[in-house]
C-alpha positions as CSV (number, residue, x, y, z in Angstrom):
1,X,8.8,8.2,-9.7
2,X,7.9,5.6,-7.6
3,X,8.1,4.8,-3.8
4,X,8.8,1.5,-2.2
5,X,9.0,0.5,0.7
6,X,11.5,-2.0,2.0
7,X,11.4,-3.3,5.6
8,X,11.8,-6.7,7.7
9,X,12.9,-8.0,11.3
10,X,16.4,-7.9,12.3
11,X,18.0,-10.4,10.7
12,X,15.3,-10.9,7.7
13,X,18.1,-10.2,5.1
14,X,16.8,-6.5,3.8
15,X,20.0,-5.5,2.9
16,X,20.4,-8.3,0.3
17,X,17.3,-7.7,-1.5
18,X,18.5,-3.9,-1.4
19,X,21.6,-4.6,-3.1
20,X,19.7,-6.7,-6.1
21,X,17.1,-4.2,-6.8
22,X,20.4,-1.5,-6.7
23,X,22.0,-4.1,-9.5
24,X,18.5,-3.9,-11.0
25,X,18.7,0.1,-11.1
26,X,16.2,0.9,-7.7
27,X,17.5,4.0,-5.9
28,X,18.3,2.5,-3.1
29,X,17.5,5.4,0.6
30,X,18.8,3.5,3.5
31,X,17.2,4.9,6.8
32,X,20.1,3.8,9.1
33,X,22.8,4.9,6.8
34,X,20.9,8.1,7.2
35,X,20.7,7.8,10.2
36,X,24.2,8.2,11.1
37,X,24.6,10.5,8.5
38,X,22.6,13.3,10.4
39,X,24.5,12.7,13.2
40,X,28.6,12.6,11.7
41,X,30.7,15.0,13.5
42,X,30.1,18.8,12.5
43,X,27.0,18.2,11.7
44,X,23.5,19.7,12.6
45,X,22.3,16.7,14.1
46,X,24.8,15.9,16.9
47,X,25.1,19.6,18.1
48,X,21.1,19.1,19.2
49,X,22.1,15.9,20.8
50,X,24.5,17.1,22.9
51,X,22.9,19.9,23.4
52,X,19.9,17.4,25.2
53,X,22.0,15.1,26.6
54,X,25.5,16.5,27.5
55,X,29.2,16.4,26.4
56,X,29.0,12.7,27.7
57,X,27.4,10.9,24.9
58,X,30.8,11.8,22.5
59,X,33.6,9.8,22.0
60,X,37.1,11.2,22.4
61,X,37.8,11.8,18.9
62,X,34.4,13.9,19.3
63,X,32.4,11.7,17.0
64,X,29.1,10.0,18.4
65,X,29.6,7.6,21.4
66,X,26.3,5.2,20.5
67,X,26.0,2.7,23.7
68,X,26.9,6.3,25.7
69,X,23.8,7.8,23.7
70,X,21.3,5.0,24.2
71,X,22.2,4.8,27.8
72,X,20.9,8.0,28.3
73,X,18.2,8.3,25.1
74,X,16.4,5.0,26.1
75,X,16.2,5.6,29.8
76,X,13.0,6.5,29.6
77,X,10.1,7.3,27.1
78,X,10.5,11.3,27.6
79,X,14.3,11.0,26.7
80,X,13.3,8.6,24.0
81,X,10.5,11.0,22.5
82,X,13.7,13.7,22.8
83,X,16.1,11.6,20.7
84,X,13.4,10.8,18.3
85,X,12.0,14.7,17.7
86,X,15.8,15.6,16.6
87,X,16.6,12.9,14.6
88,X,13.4,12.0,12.7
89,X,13.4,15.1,11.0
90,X,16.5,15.6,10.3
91,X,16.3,11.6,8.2
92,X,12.8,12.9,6.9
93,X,14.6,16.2,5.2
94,X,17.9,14.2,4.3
95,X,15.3,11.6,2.5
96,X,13.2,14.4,1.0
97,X,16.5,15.8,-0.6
98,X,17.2,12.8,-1.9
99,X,14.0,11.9,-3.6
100,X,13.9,15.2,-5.0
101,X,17.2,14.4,-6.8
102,X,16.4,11.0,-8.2
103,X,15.2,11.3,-11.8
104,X,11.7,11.6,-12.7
105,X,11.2,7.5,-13.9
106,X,13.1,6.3,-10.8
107,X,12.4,3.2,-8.8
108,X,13.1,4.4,-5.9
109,X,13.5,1.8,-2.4
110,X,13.3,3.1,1.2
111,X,15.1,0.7,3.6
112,X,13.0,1.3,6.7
113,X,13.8,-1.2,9.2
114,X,11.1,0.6,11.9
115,X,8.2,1.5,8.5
116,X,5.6,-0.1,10.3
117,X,6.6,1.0,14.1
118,X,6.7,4.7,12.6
119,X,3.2,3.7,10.3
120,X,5.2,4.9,7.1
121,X,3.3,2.0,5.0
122,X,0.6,4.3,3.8
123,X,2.7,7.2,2.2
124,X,4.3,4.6,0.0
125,X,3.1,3.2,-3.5
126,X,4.2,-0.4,-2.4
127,X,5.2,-1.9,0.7
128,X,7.8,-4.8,0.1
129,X,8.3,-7.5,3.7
130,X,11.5,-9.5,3.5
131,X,9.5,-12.2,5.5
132,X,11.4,-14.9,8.2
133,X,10.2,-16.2,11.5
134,X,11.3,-14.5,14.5
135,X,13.4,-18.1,15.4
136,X,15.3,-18.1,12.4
137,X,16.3,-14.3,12.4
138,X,17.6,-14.8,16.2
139,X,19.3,-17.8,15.1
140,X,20.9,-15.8,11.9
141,X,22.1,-13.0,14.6
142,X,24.0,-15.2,16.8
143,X,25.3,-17.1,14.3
144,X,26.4,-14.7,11.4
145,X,26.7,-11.5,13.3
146,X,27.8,-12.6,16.7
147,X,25.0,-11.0,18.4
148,X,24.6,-13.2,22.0
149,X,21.1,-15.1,21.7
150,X,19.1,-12.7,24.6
151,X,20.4,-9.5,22.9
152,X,19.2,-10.8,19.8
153,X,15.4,-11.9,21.6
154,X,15.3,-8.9,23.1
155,X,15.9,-6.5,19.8
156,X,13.5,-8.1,17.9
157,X,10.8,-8.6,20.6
158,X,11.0,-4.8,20.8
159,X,10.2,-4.4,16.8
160,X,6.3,-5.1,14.9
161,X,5.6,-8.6,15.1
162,X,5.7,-10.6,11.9
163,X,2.1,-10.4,12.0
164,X,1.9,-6.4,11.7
165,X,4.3,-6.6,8.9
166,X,2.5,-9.0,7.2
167,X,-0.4,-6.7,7.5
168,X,1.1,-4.0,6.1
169,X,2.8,-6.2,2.9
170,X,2.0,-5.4,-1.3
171,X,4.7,-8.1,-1.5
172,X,5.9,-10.7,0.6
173,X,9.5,-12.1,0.0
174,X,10.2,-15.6,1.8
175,X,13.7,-14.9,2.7
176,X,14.1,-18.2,4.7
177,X,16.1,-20.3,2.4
178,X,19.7,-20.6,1.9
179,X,22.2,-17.9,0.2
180,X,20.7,-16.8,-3.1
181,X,17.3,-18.5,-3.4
182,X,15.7,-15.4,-2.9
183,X,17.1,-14.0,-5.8
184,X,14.8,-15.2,-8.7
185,X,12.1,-14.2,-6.7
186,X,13.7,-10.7,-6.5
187,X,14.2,-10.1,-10.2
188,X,10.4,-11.2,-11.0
189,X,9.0,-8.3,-8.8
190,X,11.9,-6.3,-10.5
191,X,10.7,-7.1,-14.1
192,X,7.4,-8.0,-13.3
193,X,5.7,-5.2,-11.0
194,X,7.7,-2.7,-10.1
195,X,9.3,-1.5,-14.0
196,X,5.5,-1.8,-14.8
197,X,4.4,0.3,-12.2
198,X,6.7,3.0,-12.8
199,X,5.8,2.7,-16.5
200,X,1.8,2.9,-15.8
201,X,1.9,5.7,-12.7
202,X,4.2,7.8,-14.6
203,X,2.2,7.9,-18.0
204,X,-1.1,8.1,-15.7
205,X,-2.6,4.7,-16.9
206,X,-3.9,2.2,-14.9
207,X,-2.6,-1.1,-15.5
208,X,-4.5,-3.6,-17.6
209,X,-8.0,-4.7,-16.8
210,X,-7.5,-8.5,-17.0
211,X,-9.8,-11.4,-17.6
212,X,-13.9,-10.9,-17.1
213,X,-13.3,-14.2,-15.0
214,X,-14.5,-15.0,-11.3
215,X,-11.9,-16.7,-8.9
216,X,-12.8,-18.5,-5.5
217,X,-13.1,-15.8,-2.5
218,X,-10.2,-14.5,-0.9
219,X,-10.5,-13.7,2.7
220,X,-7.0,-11.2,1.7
221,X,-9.1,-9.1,0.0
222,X,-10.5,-7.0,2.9
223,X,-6.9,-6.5,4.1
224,X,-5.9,-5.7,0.4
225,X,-8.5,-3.5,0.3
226,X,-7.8,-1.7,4.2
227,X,-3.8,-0.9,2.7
228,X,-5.3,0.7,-0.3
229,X,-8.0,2.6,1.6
230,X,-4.7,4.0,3.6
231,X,-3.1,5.1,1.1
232,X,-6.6,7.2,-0.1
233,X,-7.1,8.4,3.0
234,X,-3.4,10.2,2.8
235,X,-4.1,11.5,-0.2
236,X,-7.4,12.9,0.1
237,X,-7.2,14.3,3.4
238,X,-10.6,16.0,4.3
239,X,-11.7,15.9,0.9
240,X,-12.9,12.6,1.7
241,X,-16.4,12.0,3.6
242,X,-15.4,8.4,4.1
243,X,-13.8,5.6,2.3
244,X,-15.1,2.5,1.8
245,X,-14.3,-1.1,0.6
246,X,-17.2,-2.5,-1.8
247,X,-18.2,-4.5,-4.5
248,X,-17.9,-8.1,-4.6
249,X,-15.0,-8.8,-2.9
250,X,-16.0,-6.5,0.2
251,X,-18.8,-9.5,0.5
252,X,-16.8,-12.6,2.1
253,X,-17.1,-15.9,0.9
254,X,-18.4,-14.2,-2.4
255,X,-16.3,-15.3,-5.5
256,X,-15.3,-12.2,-7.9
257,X,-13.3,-11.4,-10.3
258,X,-9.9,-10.1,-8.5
259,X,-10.4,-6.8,-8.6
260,X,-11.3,-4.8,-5.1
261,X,-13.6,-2.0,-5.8
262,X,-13.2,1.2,-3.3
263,X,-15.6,4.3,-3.3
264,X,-14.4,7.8,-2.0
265,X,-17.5,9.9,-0.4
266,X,-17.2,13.5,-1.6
267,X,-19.3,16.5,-1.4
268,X,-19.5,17.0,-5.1
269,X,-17.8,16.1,-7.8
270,X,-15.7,19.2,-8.5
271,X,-14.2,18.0,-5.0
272,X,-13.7,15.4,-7.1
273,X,-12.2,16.6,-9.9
274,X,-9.8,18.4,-7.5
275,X,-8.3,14.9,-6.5
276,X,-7.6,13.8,-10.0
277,X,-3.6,14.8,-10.1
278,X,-3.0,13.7,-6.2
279,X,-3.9,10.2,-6.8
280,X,-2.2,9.6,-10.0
281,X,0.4,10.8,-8.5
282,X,-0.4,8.5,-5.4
283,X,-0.7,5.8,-8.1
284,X,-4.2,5.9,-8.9
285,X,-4.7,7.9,-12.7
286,X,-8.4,8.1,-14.2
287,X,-9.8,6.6,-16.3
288,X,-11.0,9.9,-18.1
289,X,-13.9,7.8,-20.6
290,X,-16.4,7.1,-17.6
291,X,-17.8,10.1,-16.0
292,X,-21.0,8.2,-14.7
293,X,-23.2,5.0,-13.8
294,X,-25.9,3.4,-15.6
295,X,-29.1,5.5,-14.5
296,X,-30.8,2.2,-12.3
297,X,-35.0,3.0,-12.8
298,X,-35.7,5.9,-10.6
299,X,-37.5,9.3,-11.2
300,X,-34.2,11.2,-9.8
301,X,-32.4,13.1,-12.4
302,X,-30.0,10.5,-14.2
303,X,-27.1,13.7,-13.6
304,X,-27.1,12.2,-10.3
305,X,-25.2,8.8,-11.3
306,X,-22.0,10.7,-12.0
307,X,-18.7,9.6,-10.8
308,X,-15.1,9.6,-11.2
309,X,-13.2,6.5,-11.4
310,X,-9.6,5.7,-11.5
311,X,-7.7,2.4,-11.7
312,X,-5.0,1.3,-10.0
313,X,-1.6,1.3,-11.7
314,X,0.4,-1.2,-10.0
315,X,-0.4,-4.6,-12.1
316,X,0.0,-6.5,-9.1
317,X,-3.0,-5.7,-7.7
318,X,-6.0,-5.0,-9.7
319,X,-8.2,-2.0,-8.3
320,X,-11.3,0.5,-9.0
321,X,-11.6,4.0,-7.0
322,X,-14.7,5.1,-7.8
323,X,-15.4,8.6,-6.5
324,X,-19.1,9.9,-5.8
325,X,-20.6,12.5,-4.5
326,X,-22.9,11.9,-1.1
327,X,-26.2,11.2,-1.1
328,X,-26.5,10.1,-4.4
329,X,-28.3,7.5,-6.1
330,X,-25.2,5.5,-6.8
331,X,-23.2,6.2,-3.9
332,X,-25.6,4.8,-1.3
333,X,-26.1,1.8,-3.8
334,X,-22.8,0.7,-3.8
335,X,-22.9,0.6,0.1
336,X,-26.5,-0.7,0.1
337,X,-25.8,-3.8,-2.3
338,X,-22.7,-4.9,-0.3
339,X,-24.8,-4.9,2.6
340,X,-27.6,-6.6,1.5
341,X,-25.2,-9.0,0.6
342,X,-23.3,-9.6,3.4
343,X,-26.5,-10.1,4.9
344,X,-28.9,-12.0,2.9
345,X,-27.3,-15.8,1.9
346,X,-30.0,-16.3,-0.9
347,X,-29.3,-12.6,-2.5
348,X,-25.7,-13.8,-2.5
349,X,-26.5,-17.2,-4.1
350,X,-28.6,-15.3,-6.8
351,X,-26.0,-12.7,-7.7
352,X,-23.3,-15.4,-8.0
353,X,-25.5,-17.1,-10.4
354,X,-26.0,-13.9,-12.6
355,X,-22.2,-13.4,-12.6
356,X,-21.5,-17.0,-13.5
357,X,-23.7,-16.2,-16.5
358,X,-22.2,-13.1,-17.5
359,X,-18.9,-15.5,-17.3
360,X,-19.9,-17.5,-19.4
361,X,-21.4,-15.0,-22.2
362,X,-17.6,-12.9,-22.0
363,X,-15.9,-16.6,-22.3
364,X,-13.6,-16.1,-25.5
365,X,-14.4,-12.3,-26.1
366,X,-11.8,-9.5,-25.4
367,X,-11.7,-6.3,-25.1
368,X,-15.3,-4.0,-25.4
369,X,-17.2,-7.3,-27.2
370,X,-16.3,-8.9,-23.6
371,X,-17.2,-6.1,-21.6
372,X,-20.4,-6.0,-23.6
373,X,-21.3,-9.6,-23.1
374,X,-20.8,-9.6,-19.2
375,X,-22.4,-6.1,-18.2
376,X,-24.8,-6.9,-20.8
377,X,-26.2,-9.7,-18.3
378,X,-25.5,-8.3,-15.1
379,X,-27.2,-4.2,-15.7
380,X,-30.8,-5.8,-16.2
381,X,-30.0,-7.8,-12.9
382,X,-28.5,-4.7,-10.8
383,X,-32.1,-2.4,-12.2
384,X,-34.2,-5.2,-10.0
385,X,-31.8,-5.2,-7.7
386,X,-32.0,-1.5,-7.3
387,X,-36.0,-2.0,-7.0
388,X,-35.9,-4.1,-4.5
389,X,-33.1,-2.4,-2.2
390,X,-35.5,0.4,-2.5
C-alpha cells in the first residue's frame, strides 16, 4: 500500500482535499479524529489522563473537559511532554491498526496537521502540503470559523512555518483560490501520481525512465534530493555508512536530465542485497538487470564495480539509488566526479558539452537504441575522466 502524507497550516483547507481523495477512493486516517478517539469516555486513554492530571480535567457527564485539559497540559513543557507520551502512542497504535486493515493496493492519506512539528515526513512515501499564506489562513479563521483574529495569530505562530512545510513537500497544492478551484488540481495528483505509484511500488517496478533529455538546473534538486535521502536513511538504518546526493544534479548550476541520482555506502554488497525488500517496500524496487558499473581503466579487479541500483517508483519524481560497497572504485568516483565538479568551472563546461552530444546522438531513439547512443558518448568521456581524477 501506499502512505501519504497530508498536512497544512490551520486554516489551509486539508480537510477538503481529504474528502476528494476519499471520493477518489484514498483511505483517509485523520490524526485529530483519532485524537479524540483515544481519549472518548471508557477508554484507555483518558484513564492515564486523569490519572496525571486529576478528576478536574472531566466534564460532568464524565467525558473530556478540553480547555480544563490544556489549562493544565500546556502549563508548562514537563506537563506538555506528559500529555504528549500518553497520547501519541495511543494515535500511533490506533493508526497502525488501521493501516494494517486497509487492503493491500490502498492509497492510504494520513491527515497530520503537526507531520512536520512531530518530523513524520520521512516515514511516508509522499508528503502532500495544502499550501496558503499564514495571512490568508488567519483571515479564513476569523471569518469562516469565528475564531477572534489573535487566537487565530497565535495558533498558527505556534505551528512549522510555511517555509518548513514547503521543505518537507513531494507536492504542493495552492489552496488559495476560491471554493472548488483546487479540485482539478486534486484529481490530477489522484490520476496522475498517486494510482501510479501504488501500481509501480506494489508490483516492485520503478516508474518509467523518461526522455535521455537535459533540462536547465534546478536549484530544487538538492532539496529533492535531502527528502529522499530521509526516507533512505529510515530505511536502512545502520546498514548505511552514509548517504549521499550525486550525479549531475548534486552539481548546481549544472543542467541534467531530471533525474537525482543517490548512492548508499555499505560494507558489502550482501549488506546490500539485505536492503532489497525494505526499500521496495519503502518505494524504491531494483532494477534486478544491473548488478555493476563499467570497469573505468584501472588494474583493480573489475568485481569491484558492482552495485545495486533501484529506481524510484513514484513517476513524479524521477530517481536512481545506487548502492555500493565502500572503498570501492566506483563508490569514491561518484563522490570524486561531483566534487571535482562543483569545483572546477571548466570540468563543468566540458562535461556539459559531452552530455549535449550524447543528446543529440539519443535525439529520436527510444528505448535501448537511445540508451546506446547517449552512454555510447559519455563512457569514453567518464574512462579520461577517471584518469585524470586519479
Amino acid at each position: 500500500m501506499l502512505r501519504i502524507g497530508l498536512t497544512g497550516g490551520m486554516g489551509a483547507g486539508k480537510s477538503t482535499v481529504a474528502r476528494i481523495l476519499a471520493e477518489q477512493g484514498a483511505v483517509i486516517i485523520d490524526s485529530d479524529v483519532l485524537a479524540r478517539e483515544v481519549v472518548a469516555p471508557g477508554s484507555e486513554g483518558l484513564a492515564a489522563l486523569v490519572a496525571a492530571f486529576g478528576d478536574g480535567i472531566l466534564a460532568a457527564d464524565g467525558s473530556l473537559d478540553r480547555p480544563a485539559l490544556a489549562a493544565r497540559a500546556f502549563a508548562d513543557d514537563e506537563s506538555r511532554a506528559t500529555l504528549n507520551s500518553i497520547t501519541h502512542p495511543l494515535v500511533g497504535r490506533r493508526t497502525a491498526e488501521l493501516i494494517a486493515a486497509a487492503p493491500s493496493d490502498a492509497i492510504i492519506v494520513q491527515d497530520i496537521p503537526l507531520l512536520v512539528e512531530n518530523g513524520l515526513a520521512p516515514l511516508m512515501n509522499l508528503v502532500v502540503v495544502v499550501d496558503v499564506d499564514a495571512e490568508t489562513r488567519v483571515r479564513r479563521l476569523v471569518e469562516f470559523r469565528g475564531v477572534p483574529e489573535s487566537d487565530a495569530r497565535a495558533r498558527i505562530s505556534a505551528q512549522a512555518t510555511d517555509e518548513q512545510r514547503r521543505a518537507v513537500a513531494d507536492v504542493l497544492l495552492d489552496n488559495s483560490g476560491g471554493p472548488g478551484e483546487i479540485d482539478a488540481a486534486v484529481h490530477r495528483l489522484w490520476t496522475e501520481r498517486l494510482v501510479p505509484f501504488e501500481a509501480n511500488k506494489r508490483a516492485r517496478t520503478p516508474a518509467p525512465k523518461g526522455e535521455l533529455r537535459l533540462v536547465p538546473a534546478d536549484p530544487a534538486w538538492s532539496v529533492q534530493a535531502e527528502r529522499i535521502i530521509a526516507r533512505l536513511w529510515v530505511v536502512c538504518g545502520a546498514a548505511a555508512e552514509r548517504i549521499d546526493h550525486i550525479g549531475s544534479t548534486a552539481v548546481p548550476g549544472l543542467d541534467a536530465k531530471d533525474v537525482i541520482d543517490i548512492q548508499i555506502t555499505v560494507a558489502d554488497l550482501a549488506a546490500a542485497d539485505g536492503l532489497r525488500d525494505a526499500l521496495a517496500e519503502a518505494g524504491f524496487p531494483r532494477r534486478e538487470h544491473i548488478t555493476h558499473d563499467n570497469p573505468k581503466p584501472t588494474a583493480a579487479d573489475p568485481g569491484l564495480w558492482g552495485k545495486r541500483l533501484h529506481g524510484n517508483a513514484d513517476p513524479g519524481r524521477r530517481a536512481n539509488v545506487h548502492i555500493r560497497a565502500a572503498g570501492t572504485p566506483g563508490q569514491q568516483f561518484a563522490l570524486n566526479f561531483r566534487d571535482w565538479l562543483r569545483s572546477d568551472a571548466e570540468a563543468r563546461a566540458e562535461y556539459l558539452a559531452v552530455k549535449r552530444e550524447a543528446e543529440a546522438k539519443a535525439a529520436g531513439l527510444t528505448g535501448p537504441a537511445a540508451s546506446d547512443a547517449y552512454y555510447g558518448v559519455k563512457e569514453p568521456w567518464f574512462d579520461s575522466a577517471y584518469e585524470r581524477l586519479r
